[in-house]
N, C-alpha and C positions, 0 to 999 in steps of 0.2 A: 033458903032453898038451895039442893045442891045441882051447882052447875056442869053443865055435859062440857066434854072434854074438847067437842070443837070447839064451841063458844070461851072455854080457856084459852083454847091458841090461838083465837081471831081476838084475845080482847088484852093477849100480851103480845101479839105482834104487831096487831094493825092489818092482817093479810085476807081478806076475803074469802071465799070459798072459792069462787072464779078466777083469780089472780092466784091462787095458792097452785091451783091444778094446771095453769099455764105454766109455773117455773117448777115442776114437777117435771111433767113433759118439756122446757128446755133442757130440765139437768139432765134428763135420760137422752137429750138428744147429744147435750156436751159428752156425756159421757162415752158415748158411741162411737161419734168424732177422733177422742183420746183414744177408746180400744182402736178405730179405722186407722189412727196415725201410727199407734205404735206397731201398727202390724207391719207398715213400711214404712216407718222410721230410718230417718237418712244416716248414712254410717259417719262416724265423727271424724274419722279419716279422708275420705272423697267428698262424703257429701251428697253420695246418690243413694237409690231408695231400692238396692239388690238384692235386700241378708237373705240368707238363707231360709230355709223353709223352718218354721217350729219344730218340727221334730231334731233337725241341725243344730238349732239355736242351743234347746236344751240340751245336747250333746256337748256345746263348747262351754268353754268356762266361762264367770261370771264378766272378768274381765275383756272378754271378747263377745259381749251379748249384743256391742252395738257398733260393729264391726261388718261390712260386706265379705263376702268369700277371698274375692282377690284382695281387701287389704287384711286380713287374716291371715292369708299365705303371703301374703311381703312382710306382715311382721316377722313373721318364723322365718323368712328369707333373712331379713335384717339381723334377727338374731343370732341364727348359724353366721355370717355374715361377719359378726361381732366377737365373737366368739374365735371362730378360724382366724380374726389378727391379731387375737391375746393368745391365742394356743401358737401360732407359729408363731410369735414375736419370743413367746417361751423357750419353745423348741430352739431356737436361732441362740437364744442365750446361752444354753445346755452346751451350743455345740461350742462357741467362744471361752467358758467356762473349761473342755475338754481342750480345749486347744491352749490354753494355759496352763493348766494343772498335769496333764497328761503330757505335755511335751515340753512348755516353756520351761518349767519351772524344773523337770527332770534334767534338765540339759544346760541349765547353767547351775543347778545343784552340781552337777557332776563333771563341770569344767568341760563339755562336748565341745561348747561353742564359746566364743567371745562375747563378750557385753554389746560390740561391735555389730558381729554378726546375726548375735539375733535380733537387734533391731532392725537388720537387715533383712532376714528372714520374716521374721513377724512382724515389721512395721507399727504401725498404731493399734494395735490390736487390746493394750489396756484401754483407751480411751472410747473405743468401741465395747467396750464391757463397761464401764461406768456410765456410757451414755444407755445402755442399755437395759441396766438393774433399775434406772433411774426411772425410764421411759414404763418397762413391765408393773414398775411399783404403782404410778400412774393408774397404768390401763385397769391394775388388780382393783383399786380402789374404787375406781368408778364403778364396776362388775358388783365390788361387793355391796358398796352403796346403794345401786339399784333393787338389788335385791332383798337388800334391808326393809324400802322404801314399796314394798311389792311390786316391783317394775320388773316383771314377770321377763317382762319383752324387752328390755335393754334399750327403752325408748328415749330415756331420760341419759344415755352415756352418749357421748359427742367425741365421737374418734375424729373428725376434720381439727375440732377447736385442741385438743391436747397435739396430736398432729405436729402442728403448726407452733404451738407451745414448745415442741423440743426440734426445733428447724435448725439449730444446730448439729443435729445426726448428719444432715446431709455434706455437709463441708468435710467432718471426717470420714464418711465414705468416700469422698472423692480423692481423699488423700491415702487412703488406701485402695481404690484399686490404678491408683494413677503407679504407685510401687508395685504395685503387683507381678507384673512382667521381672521386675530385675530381683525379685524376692524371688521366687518360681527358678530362674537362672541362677541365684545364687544358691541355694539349697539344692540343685543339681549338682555343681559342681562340687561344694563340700561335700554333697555323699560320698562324690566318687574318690575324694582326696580323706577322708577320713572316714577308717574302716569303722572304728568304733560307733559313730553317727549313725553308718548303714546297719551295722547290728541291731542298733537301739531300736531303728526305725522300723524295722523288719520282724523283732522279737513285739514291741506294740501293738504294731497291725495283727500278729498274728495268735496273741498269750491274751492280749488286752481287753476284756468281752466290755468295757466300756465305752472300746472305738469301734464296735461293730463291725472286726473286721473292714474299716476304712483306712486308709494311709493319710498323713500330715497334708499333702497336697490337696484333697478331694474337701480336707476341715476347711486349710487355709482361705477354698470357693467359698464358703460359706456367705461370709458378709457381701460380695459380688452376687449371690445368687437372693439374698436377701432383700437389696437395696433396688432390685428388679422386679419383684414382687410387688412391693408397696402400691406401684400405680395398678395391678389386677386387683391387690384386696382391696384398694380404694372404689375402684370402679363396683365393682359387689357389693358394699356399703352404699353404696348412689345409688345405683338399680334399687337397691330396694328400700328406699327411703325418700319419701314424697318430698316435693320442693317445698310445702310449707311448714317441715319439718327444721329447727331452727339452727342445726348441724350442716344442713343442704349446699351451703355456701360455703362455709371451710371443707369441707369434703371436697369441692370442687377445685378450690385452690391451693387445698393439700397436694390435690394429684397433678395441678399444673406444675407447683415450685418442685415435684419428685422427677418429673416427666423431662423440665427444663434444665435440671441438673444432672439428668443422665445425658441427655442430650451436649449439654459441655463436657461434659467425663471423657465420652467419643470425643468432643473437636480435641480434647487434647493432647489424648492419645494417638490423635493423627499427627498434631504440630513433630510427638515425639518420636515420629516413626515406626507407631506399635502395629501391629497387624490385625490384634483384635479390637472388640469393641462391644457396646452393652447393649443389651437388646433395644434396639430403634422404635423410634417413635414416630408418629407426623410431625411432619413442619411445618408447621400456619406461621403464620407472619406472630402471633401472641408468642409464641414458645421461645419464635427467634430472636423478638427484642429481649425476653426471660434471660435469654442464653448471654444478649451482650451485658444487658443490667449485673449479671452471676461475677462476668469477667473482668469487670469497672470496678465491682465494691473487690475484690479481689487486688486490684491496683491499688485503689487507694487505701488497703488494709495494709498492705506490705510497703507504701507508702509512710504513712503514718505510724508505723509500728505499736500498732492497739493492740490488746487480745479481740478475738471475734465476740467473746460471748461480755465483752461491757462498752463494744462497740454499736450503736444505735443510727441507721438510717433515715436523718429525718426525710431530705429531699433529694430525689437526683431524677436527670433529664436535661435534655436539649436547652442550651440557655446561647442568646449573641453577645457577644462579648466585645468593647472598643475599650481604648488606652486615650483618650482627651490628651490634648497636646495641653492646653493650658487650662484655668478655670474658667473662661470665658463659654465655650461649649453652650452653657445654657441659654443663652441669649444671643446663639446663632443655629440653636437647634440639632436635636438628635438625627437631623439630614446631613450634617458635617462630619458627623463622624465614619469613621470604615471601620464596619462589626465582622466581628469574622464566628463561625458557627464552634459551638463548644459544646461539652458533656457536663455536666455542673455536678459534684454530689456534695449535700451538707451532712458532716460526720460529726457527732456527739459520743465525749468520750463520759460513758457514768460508771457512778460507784459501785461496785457487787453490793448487793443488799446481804446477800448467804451464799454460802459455795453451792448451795442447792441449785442445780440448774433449771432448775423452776422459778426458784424465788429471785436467780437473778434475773430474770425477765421484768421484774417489777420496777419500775423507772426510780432512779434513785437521784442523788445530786450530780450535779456536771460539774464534771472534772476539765473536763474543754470541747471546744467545740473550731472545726477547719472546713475549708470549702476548697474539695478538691476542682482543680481545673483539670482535664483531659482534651485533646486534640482528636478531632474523628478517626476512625481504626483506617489505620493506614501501611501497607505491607501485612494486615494481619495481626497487626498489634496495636496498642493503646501508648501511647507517649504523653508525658505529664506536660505541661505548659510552664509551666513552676513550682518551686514548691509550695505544700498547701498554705492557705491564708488563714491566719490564726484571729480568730475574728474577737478574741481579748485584745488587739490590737489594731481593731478594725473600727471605722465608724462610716456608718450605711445612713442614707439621706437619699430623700426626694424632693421634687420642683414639682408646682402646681402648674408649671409653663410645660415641663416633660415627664404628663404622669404615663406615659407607656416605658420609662426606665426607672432607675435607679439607680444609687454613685455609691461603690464601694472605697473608703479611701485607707488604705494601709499607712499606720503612722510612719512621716517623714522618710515612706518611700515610695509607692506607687498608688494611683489610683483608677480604676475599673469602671466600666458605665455597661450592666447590665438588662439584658429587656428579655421576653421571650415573645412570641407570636399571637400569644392570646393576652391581653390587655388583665385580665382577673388573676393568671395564673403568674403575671410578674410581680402582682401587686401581693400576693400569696410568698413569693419567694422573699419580698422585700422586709415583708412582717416574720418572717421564721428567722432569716439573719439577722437582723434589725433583735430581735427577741434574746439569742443566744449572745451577739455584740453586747447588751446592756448589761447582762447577767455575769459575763465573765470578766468586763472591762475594768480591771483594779485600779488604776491609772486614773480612771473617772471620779472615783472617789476622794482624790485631793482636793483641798478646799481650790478653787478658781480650775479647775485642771482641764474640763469642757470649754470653759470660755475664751481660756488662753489659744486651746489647739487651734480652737474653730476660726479665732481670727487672726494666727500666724499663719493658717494654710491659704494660701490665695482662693487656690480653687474650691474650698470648704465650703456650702453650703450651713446655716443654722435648722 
């Protein structure tokens, strides 16, 4: 006999007639539920339940179908946003570009000027073009990437984190507009002493439809007017990009380390009696330790005679500093000693991995490693305590009797007894030198060469 068609689906499923009509009416309740949610479905950006109206939705693109109004217009904010610091980071190149080819290179073609004077006049201005090409090559990739990867919106490019990646800009900005004043004066005066120059100058500005009718002086602004800009297009990039965005954080310390370095630009051109100065900033107590930390790695850079960009910061800050009369100290206690306050910085010198200024960011081997001592700023300036301690010939120890220090001891001449005021952050400093001393220590590597040292020094700890 042939079987009816319920009685086949209750006798392959098992389902009843009564059971079957209840998850019928659940699925049509679940389903209702899904259309009720998706109609105020929460935006993937905020989080809250505002999109706009259907007839909107199907207006915007796919890729904003699950987007509220306001983070729909911050993305196009971020966008523009993103875009205005690749097009004028362009622009800015264009004009450095002009300022070499259109005047440097015309003018010592043509014997105007000396070798002298125009490094005089132009200053660092290749290095500022090579950090430049370098930085736009960046910024282009990221742009194109995105776009590759349909990131319509420029969500996945991280201007804080590249930023930050070329923080080397900011050192030679400083050193050019620190020249700036006596370049400006000295290109006055050779105008007026050589007619030829004035010709040249004046025949460009005015034949030249590549300087836009601008003259060498208003180019020369260029990088001062650029390096003032950074913390506006930075703040534009923040505004319109959510904290839980994974850029949010170097964005923010992009524009401190930009802010903090303008800010030393001015102290220094007061120290030199310039009159101008770079557009000001606030001064919160952050910006101003910024400003001494800039001034410190700067001492102990021209200290140490490193280059900057294979130069590595591991630690620096406030550390007390005593000189043990003998080795006894420990088992009279670090209450005997007289500490006196100090600036500590740990300087690691590593290998360039590539002339790439990119690539040499990537940690490579150590070449050496010193611990600047500094004395508190005093008249206005930083004075060294000694010179740096070369910590290939250093060997660092602690006592379980005095774990709030540590004992620096420089072979067969001085030795240090270390602490800072937070009990974790001493024992932090002790492992970072302690780390770098083992690494460089060649001395160590003779057969007996550790166990000799440690017990001809009196005061040596094991």
């Amino acid at each position: 006999t042939r079987m009816r068609s319920t009685e086949v689906a209750r006798a392959d499923s098992g389902i009843g007639q009564t059971p079957a009509r209840k998850w019928r009416n659940r699925a049509a309740e679940t389903l209702s539920s899904l259309q009720a949610w998706e109609a105020h479905r929460p935006c993937t950006d905020c989080g809250e339940r505002d999109l706009p109206v259907e007839t909107d939705v199907q207006n915007c693109n796919q890729r904003r179908a699950d987007l509220c109004e306001k983070c729909c217009k911050r993305r196009t904010e971020r966008k523009e946003s993103v875009l205005e610091f690749v097009n004028t980071e362009a622009s800015y190149g264009e004009d450095l570009r002009i300022i070499k080819e259109e005047f440097y290179l015309p003018m010592q073609a043509a014997g105007l000027l000396s070798q002298e004077q125009l490094l005089g006049v132009f200053s660092n201005i290749q290095e500022l073009i090579d950090l430049n090409e370098n930085f736009l090559e960046i910024l282009q990739e990221e742009i194109d990437r995105a776009f590759d990867q349909s990131d319509e919106d420029l969500m996945t490019v991280c201007i804080g984190e590249i930023f930050l990646e070329f923080v080397n800009m900011l050192p030679a900005f400083q050193t050019y507009c620190l020249q700036q004043s006596s370049s400006v004066n000295m290109l006055n005066t050779l105008e007026k002493e050589k007619e030829l120059l004035r010709i040249f100058l004046n025949v460009s500005q005015n034949d030249n439809t590549a300087l836009r009718r601008m003259n060498l002086r208003s180019f020369l602004m260029a990088p001062l007017q650029r390096v003032t800009k950074y913390p506006l297009l930075l703040s534009r990039i923040i505004k319109a990009t959510t904290e839980y965005h994974p850029d949010h954080g170097s964005l923010r310390e992009a524009k401190s380390r930009i802010e903090s370095h303008l800010e030393h630009i001015n102290m220094k051109t007061k120290q030199e009696g310039n009159t101008w100065t770079l557009r000001s900033f606030r001064q919160d107590s952050k910006k101003k330790r910024e400003v001494i930390n800039i001034e410190m790695r700067e001492t102990a850079l021209k200290t140490v005679g490193w280059l900057r960009e294979e130069t590595r910061f591991v630690m620096e800050g406030p550390l007390q500093l005593a000189q043990p009369p003998d080795g006894q100290w420990v088992k009279k206690g670090s209450k005997t000693l007289k500490f006196q306050n100090m600036q500590v910085l740990l300087l690691v010198n590593m290998k360039r991995v590539s002339e790439s200024s990119l690539e040499s960011a990537e940690p490579g081997p150590v070449k050496d490693a010193v611990l600047v001592l500094i004395r508190d700023k005093n008249n206005g300036k930083f004075h060294l305590l000694r010179e740096p301690l070369r910590l290939s010939n250093c060997v660092v120890s602690t006592d379980p009797d005095c774990d709030d220090t540590f004992e620096l001891i420089e072979i067969r001449r001085e030795a240090f007894v270390f602490r800072d005021s937070d009990r974790a952050r001493t024992h932090h400093w002790f492992r970072q030198i302690r780390r770098y001393s083992r690494e460089l220590g060649s001395w160590k590597k003779r057969r007996n060469a550790l166990p000799n040292i440690m017990i001809s020094t009196p005061h040596t700890r094991p």
